[in-house]
mmCIF file as Biopython writes it, N, C-alpha, C and O atoms, coordinates in Angstrom:
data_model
#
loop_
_atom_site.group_PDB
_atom_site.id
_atom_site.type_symbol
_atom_site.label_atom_id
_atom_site.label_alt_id
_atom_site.label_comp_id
_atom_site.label_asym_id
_atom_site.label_entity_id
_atom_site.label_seq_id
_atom_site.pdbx_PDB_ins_code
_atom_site.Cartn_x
_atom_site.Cartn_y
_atom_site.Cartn_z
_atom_site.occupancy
_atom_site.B_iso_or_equiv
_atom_site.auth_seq_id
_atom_site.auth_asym_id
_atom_site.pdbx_PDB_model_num
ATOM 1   N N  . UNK A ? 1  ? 42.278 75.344 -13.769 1.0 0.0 1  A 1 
ATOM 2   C CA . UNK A ? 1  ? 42.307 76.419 -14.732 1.0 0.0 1  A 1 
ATOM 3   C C  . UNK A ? 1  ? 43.735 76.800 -15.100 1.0 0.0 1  A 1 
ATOM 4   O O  . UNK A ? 1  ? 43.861 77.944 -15.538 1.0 0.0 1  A 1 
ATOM 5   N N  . UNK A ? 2  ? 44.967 75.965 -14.993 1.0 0.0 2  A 1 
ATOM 6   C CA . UNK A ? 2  ? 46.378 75.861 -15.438 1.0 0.0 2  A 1 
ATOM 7   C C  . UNK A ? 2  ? 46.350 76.377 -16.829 1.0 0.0 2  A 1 
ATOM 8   O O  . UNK A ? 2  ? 47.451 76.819 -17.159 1.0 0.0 2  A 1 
ATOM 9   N N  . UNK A ? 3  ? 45.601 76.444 -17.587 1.0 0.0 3  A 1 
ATOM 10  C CA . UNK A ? 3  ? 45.242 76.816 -19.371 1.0 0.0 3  A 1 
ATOM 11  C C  . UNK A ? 3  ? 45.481 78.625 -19.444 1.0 0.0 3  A 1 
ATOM 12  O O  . UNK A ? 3  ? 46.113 79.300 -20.257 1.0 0.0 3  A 1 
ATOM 13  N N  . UNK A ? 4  ? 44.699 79.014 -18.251 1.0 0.0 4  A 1 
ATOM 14  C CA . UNK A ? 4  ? 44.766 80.412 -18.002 1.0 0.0 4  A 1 
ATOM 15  C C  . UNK A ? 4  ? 46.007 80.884 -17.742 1.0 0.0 4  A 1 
ATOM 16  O O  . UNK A ? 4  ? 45.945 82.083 -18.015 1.0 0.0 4  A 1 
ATOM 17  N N  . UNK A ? 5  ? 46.936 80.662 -17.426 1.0 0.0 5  A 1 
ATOM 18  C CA . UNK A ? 5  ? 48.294 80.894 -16.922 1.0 0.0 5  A 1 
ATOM 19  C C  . UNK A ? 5  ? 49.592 80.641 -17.524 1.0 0.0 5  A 1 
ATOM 20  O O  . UNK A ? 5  ? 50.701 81.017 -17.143 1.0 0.0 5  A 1 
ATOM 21  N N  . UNK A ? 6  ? 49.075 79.544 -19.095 1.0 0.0 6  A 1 
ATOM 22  C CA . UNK A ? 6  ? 50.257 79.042 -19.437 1.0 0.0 6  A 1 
ATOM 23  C C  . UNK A ? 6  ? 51.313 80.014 -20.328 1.0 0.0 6  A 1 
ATOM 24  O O  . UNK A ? 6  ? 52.519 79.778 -20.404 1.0 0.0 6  A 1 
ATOM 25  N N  . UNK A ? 7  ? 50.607 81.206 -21.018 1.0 0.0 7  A 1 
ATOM 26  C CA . UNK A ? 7  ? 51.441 81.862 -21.566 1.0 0.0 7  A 1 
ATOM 27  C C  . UNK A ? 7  ? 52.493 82.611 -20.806 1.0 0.0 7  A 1 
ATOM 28  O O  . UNK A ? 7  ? 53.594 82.904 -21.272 1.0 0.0 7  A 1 
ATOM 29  N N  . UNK A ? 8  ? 51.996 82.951 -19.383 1.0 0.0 8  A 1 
ATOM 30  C CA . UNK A ? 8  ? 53.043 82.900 -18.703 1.0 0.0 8  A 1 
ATOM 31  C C  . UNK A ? 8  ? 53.990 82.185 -17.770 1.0 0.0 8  A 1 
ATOM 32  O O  . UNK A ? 8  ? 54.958 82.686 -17.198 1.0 0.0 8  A 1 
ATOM 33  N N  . UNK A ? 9  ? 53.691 81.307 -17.724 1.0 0.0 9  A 1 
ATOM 34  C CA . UNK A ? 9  ? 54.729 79.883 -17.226 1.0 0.0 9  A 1 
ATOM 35  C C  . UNK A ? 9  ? 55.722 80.184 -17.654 1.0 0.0 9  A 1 
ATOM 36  O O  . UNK A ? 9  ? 55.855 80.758 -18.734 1.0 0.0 9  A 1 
ATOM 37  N N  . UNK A ? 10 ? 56.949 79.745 -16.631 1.0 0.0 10 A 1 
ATOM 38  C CA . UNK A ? 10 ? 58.222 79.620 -17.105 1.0 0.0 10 A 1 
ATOM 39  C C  . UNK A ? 10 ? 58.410 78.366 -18.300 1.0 0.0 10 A 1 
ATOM 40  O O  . UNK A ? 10 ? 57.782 77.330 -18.518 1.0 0.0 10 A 1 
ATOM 41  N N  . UNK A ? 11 ? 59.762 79.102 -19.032 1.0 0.0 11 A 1 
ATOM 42  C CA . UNK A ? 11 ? 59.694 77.789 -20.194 1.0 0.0 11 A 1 
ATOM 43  C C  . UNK A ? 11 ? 60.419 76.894 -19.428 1.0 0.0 11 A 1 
ATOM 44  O O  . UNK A ? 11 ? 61.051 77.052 -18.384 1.0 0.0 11 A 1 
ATOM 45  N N  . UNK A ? 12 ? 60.176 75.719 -20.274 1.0 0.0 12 A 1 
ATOM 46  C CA . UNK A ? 12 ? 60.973 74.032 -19.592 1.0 0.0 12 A 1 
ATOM 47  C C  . UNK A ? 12 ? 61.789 74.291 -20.130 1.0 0.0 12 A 1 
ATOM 48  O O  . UNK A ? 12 ? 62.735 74.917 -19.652 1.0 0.0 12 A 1 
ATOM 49  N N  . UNK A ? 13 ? 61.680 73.750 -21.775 1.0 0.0 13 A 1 
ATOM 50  C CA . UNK A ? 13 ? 63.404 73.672 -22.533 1.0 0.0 13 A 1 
ATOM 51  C C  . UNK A ? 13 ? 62.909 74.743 -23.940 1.0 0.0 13 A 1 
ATOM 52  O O  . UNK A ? 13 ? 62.020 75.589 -23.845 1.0 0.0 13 A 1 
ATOM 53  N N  . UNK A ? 14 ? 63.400 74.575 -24.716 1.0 0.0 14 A 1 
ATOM 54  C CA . UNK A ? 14 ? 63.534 74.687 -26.287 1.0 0.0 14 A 1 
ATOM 55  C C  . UNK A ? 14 ? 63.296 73.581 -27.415 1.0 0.0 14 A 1 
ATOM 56  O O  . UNK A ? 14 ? 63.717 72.453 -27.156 1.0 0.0 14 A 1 
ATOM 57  N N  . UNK A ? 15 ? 62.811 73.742 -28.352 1.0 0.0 15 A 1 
ATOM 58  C CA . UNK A ? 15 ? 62.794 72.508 -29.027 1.0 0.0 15 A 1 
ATOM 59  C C  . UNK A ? 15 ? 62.501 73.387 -30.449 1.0 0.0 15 A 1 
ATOM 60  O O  . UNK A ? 15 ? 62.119 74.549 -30.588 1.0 0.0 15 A 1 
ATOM 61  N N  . UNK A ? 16 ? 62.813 72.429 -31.365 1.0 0.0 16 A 1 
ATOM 62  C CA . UNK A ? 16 ? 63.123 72.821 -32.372 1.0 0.0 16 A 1 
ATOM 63  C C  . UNK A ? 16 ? 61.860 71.964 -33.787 1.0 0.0 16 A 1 
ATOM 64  O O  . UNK A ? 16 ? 61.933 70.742 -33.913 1.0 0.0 16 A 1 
ATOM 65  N N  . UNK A ? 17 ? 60.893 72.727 -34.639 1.0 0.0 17 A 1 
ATOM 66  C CA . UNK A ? 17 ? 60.497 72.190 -35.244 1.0 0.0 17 A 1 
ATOM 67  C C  . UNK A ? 17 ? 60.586 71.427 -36.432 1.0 0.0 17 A 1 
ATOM 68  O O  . UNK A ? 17 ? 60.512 72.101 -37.459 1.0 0.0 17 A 1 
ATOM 69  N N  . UNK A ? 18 ? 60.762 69.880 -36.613 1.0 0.0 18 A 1 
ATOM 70  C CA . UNK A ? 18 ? 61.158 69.484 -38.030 1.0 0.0 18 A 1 
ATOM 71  C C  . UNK A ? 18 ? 60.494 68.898 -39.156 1.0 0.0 18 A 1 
ATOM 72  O O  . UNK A ? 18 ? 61.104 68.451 -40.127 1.0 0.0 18 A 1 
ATOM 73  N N  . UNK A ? 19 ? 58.915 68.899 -39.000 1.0 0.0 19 A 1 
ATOM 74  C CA . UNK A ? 19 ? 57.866 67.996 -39.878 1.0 0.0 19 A 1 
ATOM 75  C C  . UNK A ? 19 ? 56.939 69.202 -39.524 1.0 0.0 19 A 1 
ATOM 76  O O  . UNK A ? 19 ? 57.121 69.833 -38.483 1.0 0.0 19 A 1 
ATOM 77  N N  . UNK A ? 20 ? 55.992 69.496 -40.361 1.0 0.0 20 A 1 
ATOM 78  C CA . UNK A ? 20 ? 54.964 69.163 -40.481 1.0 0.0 20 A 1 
ATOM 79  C C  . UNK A ? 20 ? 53.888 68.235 -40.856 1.0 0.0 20 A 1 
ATOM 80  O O  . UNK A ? 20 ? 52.733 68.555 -40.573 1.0 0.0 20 A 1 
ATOM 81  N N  . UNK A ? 21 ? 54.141 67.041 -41.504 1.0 0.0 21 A 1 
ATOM 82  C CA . UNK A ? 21 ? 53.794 66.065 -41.763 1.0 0.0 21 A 1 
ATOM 83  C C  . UNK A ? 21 ? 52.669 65.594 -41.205 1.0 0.0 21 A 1 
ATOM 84  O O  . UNK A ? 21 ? 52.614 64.372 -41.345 1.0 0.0 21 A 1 
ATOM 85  N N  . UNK A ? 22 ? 51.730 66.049 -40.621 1.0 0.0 22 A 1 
ATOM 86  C CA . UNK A ? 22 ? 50.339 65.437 -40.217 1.0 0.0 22 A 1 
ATOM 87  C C  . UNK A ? 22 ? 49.372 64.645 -40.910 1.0 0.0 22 A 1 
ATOM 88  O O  . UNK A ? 22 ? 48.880 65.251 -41.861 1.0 0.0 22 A 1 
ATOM 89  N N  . UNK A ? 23 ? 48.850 63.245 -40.704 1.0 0.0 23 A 1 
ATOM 90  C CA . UNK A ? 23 ? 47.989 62.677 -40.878 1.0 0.0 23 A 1 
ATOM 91  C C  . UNK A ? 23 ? 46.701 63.280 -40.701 1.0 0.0 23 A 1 
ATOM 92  O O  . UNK A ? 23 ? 46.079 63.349 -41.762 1.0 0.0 23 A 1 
ATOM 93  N N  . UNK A ? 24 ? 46.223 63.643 -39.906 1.0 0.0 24 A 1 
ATOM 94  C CA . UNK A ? 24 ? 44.599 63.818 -39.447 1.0 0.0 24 A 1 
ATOM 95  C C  . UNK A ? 24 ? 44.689 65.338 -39.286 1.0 0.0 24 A 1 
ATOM 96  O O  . UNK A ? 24 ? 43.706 65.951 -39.701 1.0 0.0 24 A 1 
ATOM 97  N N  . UNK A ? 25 ? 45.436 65.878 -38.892 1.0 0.0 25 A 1 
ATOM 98  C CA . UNK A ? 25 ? 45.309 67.565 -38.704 1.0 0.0 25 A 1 
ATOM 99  C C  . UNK A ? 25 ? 46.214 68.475 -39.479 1.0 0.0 25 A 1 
ATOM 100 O O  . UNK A ? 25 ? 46.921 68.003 -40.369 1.0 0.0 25 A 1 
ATOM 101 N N  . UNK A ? 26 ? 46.232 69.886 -39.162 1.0 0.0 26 A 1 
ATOM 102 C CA . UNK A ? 26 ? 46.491 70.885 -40.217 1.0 0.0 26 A 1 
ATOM 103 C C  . UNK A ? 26 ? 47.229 71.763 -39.377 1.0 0.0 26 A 1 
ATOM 104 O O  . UNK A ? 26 ? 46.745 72.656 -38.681 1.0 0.0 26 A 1 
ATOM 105 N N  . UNK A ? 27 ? 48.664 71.397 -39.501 1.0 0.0 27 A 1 
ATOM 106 C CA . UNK A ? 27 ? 49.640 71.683 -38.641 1.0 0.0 27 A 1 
ATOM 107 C C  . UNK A ? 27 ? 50.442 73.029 -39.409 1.0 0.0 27 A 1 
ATOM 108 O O  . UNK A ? 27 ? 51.009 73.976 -38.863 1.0 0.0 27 A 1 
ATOM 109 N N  . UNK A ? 28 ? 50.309 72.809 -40.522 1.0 0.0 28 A 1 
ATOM 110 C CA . UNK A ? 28 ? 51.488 74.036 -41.544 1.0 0.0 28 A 1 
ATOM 111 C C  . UNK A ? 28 ? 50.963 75.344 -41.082 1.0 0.0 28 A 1 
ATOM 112 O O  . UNK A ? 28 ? 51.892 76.143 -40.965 1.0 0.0 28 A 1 
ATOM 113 N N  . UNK A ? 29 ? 49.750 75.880 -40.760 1.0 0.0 29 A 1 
ATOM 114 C CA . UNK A ? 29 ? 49.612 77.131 -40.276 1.0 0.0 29 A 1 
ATOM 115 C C  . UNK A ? 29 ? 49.913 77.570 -38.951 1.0 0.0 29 A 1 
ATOM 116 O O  . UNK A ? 29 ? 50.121 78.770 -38.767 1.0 0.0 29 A 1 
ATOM 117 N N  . UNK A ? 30 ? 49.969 76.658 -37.887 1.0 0.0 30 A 1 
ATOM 118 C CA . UNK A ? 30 ? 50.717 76.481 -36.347 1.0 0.0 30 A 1 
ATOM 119 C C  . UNK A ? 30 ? 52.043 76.679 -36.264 1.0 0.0 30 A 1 
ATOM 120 O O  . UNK A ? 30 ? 52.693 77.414 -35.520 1.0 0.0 30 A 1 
ATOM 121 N N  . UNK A ? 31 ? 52.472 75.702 -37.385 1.0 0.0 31 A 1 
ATOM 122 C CA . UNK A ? 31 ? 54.123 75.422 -36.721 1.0 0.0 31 A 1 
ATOM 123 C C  . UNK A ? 31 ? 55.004 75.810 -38.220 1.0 0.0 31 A 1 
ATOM 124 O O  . UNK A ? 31 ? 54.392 76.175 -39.224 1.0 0.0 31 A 1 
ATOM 125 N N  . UNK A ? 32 ? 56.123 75.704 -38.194 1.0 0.0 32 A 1 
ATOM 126 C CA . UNK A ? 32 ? 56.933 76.146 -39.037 1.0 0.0 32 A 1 
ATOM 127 C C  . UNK A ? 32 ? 58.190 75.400 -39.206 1.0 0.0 32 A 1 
ATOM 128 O O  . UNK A ? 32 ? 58.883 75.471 -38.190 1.0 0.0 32 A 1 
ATOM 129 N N  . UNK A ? 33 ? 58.606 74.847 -39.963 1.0 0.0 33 A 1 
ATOM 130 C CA . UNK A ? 33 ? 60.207 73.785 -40.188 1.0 0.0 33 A 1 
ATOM 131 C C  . UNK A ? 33 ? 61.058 74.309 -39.629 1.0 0.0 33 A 1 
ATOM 132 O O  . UNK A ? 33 ? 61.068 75.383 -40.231 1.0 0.0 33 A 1 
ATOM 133 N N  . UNK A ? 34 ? 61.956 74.389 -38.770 1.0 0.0 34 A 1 
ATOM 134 C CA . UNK A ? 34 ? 63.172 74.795 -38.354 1.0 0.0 34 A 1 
ATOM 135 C C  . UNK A ? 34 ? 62.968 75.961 -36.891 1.0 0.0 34 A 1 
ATOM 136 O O  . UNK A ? 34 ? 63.654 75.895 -35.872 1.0 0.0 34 A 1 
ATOM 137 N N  . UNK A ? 35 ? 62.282 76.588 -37.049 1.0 0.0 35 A 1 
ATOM 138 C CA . UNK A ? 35 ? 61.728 77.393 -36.002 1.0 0.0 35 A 1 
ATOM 139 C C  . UNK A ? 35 ? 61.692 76.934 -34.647 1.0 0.0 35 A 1 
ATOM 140 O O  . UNK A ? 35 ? 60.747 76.194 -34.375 1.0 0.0 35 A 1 
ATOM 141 N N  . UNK A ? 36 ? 62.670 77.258 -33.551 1.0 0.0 36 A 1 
ATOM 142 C CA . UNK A ? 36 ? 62.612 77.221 -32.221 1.0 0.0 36 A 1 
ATOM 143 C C  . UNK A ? 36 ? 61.072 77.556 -31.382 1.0 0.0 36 A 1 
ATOM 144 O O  . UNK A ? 36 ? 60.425 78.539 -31.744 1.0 0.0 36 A 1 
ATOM 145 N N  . UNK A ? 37 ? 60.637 76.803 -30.428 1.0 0.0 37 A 1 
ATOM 146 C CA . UNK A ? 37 ? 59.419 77.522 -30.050 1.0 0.0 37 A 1 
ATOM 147 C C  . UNK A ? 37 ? 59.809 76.839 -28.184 1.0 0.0 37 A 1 
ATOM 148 O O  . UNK A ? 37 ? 60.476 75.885 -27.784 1.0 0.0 37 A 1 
ATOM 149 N N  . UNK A ? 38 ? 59.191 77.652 -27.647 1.0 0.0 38 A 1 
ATOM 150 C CA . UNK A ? 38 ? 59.412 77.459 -25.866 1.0 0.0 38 A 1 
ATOM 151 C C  . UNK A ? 38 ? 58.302 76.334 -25.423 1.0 0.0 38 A 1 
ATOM 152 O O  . UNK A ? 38 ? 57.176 76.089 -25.854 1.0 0.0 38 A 1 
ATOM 153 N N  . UNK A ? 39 ? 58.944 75.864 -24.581 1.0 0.0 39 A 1 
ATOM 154 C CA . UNK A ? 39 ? 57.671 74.457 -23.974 1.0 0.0 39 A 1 
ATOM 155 C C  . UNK A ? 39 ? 57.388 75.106 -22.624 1.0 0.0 39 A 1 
ATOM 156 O O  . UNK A ? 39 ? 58.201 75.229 -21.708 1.0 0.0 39 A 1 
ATOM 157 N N  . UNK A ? 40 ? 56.200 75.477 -22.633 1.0 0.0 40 A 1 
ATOM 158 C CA . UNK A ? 40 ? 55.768 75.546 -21.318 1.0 0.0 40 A 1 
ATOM 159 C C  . UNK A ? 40 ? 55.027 74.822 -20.255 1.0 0.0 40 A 1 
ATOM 160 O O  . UNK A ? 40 ? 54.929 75.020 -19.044 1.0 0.0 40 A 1 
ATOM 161 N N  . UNK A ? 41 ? 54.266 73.439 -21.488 1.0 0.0 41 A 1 
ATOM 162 C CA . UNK A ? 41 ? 53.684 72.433 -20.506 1.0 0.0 41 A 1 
ATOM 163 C C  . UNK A ? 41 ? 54.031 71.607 -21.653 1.0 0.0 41 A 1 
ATOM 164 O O  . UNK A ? 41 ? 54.227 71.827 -22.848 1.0 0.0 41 A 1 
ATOM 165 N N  . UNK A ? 42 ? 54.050 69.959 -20.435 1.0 0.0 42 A 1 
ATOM 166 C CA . UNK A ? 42 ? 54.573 68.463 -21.368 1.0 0.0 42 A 1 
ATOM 167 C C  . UNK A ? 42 ? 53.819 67.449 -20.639 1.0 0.0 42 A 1 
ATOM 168 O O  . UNK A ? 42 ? 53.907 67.241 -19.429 1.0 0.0 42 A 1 
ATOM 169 N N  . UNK A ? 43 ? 53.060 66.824 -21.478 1.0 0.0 43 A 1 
ATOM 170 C CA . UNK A ? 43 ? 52.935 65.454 -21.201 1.0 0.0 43 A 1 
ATOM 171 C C  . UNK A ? 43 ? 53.706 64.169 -22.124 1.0 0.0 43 A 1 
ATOM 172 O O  . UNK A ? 43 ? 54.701 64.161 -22.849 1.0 0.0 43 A 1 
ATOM 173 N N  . UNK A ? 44 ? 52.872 63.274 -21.772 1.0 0.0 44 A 1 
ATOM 174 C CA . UNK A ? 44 ? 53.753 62.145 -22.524 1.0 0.0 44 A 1 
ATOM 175 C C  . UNK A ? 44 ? 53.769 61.826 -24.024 1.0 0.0 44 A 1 
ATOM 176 O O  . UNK A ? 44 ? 54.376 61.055 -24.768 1.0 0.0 44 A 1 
ATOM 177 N N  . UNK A ? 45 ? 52.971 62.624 -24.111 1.0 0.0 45 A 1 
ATOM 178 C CA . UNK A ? 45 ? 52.867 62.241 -26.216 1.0 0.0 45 A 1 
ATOM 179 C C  . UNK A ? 45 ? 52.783 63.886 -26.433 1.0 0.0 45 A 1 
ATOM 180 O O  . UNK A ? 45 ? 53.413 64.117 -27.465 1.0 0.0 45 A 1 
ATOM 181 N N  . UNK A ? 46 ? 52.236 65.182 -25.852 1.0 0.0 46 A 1 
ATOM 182 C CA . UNK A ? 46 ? 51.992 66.273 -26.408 1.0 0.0 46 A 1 
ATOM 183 C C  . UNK A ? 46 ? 53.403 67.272 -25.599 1.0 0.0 46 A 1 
ATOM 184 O O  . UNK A ? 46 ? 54.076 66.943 -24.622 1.0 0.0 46 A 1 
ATOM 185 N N  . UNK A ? 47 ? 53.498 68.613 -26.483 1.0 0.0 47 A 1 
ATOM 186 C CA . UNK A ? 47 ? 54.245 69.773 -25.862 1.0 0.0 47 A 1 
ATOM 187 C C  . UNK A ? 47 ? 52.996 70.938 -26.222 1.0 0.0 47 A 1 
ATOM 188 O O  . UNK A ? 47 ? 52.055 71.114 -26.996 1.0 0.0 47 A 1 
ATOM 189 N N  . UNK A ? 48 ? 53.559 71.448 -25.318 1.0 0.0 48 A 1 
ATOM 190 C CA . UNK A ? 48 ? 51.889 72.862 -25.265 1.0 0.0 48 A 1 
ATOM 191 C C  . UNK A ? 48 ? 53.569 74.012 -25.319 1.0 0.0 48 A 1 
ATOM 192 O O  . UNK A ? 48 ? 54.484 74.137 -24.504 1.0 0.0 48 A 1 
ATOM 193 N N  . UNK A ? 49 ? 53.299 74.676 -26.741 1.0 0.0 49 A 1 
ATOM 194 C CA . UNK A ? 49 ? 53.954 75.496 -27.089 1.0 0.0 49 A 1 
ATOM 195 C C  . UNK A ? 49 ? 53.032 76.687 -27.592 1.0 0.0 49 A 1 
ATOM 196 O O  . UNK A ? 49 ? 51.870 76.409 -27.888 1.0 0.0 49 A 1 
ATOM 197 N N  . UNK A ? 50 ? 53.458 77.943 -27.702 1.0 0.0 50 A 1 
ATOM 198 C CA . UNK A ? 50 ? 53.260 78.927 -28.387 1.0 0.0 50 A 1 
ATOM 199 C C  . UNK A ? 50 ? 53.097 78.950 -29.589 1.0 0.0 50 A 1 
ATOM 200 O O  . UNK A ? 50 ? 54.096 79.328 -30.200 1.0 0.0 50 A 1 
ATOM 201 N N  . UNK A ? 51 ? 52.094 78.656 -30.295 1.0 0.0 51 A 1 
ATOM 202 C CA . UNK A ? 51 ? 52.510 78.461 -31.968 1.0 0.0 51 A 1 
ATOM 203 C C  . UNK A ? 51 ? 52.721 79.720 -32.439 1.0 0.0 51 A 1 
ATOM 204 O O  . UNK A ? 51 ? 52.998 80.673 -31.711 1.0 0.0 51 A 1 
ATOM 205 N N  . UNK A ? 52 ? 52.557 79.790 -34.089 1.0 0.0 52 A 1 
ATOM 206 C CA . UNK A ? 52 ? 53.034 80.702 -34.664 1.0 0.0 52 A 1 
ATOM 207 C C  . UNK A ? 52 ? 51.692 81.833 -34.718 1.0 0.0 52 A 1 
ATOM 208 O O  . UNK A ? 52 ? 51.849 82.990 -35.110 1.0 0.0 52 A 1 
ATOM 209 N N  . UNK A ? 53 ? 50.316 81.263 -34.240 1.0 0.0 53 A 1 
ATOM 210 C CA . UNK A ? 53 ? 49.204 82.281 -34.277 1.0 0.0 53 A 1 
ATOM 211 C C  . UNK A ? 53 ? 49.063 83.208 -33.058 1.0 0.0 53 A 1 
ATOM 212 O O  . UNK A ? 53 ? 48.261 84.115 -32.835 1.0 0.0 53 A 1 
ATOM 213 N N  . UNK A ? 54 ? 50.300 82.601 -32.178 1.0 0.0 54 A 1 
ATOM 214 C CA . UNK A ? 54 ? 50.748 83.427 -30.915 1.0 0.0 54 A 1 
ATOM 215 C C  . UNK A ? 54 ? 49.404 82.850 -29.443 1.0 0.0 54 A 1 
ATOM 216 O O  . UNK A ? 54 ? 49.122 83.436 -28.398 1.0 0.0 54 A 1 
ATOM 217 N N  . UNK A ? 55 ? 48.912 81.620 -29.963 1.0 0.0 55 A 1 
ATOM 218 C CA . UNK A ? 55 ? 47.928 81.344 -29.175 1.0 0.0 55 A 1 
ATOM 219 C C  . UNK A ? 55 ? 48.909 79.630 -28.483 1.0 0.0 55 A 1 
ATOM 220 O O  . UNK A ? 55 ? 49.656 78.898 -29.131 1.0 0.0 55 A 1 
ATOM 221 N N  . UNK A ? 56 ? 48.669 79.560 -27.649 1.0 0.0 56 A 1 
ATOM 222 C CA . UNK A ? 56 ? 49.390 78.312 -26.525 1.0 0.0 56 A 1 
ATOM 223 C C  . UNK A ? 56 ? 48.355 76.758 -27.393 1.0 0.0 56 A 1 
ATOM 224 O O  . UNK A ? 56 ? 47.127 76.674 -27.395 1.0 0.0 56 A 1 
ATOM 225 N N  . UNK A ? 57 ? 49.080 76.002 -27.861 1.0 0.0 57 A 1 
ATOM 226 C CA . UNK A ? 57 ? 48.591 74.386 -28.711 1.0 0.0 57 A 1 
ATOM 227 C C  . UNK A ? 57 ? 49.605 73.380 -28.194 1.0 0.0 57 A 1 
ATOM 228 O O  . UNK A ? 57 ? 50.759 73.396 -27.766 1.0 0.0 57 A 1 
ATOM 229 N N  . UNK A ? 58 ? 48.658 72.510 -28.429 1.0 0.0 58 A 1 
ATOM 230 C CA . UNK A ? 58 ? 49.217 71.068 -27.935 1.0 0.0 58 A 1 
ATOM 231 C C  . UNK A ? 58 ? 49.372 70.369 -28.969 1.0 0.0 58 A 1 
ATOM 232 O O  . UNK A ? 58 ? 48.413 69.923 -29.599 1.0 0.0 58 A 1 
ATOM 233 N N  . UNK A ? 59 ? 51.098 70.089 -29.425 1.0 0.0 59 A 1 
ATOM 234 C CA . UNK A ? 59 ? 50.880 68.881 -30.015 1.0 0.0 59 A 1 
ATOM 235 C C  . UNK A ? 59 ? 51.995 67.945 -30.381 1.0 0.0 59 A 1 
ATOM 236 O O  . UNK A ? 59 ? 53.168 68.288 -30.233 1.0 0.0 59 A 1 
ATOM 237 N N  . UNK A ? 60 ? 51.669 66.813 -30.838 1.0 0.0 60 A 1 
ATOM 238 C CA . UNK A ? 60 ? 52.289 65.853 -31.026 1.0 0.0 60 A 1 
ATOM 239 C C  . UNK A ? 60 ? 54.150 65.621 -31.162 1.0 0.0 60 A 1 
ATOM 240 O O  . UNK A ? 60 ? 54.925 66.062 -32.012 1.0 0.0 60 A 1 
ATOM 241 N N  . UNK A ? 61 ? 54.393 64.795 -30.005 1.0 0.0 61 A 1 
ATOM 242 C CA . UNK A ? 61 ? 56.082 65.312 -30.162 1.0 0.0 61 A 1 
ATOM 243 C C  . UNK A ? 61 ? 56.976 65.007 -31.534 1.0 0.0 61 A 1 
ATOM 244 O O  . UNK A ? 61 ? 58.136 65.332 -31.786 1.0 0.0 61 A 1 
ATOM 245 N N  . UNK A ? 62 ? 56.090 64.325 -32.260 1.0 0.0 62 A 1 
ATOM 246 C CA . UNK A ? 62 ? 57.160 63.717 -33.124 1.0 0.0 62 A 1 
ATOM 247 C C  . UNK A ? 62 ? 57.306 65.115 -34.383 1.0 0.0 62 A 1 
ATOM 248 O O  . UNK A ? 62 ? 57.916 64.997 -35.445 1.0 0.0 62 A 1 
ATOM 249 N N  . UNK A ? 63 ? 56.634 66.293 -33.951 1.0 0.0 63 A 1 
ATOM 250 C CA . UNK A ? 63 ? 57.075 67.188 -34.938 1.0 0.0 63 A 1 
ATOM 251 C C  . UNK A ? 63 ? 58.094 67.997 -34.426 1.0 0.0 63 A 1 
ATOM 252 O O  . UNK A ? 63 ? 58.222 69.142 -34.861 1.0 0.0 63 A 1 
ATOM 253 N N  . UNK A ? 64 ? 58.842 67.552 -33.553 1.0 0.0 64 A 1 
ATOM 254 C CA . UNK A ? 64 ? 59.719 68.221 -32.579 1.0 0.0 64 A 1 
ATOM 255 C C  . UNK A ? 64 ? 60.818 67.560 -32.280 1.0 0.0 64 A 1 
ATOM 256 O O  . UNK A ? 64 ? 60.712 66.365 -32.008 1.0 0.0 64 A 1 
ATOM 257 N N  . UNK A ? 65 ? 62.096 68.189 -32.265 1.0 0.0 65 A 1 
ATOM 258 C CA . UNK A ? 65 ? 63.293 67.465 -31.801 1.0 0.0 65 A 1 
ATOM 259 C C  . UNK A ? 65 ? 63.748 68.535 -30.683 1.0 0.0 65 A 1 
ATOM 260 O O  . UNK A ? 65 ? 63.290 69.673 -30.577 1.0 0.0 65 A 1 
ATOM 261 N N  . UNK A ? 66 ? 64.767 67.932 -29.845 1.0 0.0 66 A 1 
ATOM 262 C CA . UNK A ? 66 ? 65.245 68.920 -28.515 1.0 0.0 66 A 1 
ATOM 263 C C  . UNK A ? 66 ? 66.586 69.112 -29.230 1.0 0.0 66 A 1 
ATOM 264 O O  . UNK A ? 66 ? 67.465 69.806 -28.719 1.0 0.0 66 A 1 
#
């Protein structure tokens, strides 16, 4: 139940958003161009950040630079 806890997890790093550009999903209301957001969980293809609806999402790194 790690899902329950993540808004308060310490952050890892910072990362910075630069695409929205999605194929299959509908990312422009989540995330935002240029906008810093905190990583609190990482796997190997996703970052579980805070989006902009203030709710904890997983997604794809390539809309993200460090």
């Amino acid at each position: 139940m790690i899902h329950k806890t993540w808004n308060d997890n310490q952050t890892l790093k910072e990362i910075t958003c630069v695409n929205t550009d999605a194929e299959k999903f509908t990312v422009t209301e989540c995330l935002t161009v240029g906008k810093t957001y905190q990583v609190k969980n990482e796997t190997e293809e996703f970052y579980f950040v805070i989006d902009d609806t203030g709710k904890m999402g997983g997604f794809y790194k390539n809309y993200f630079e460090e």
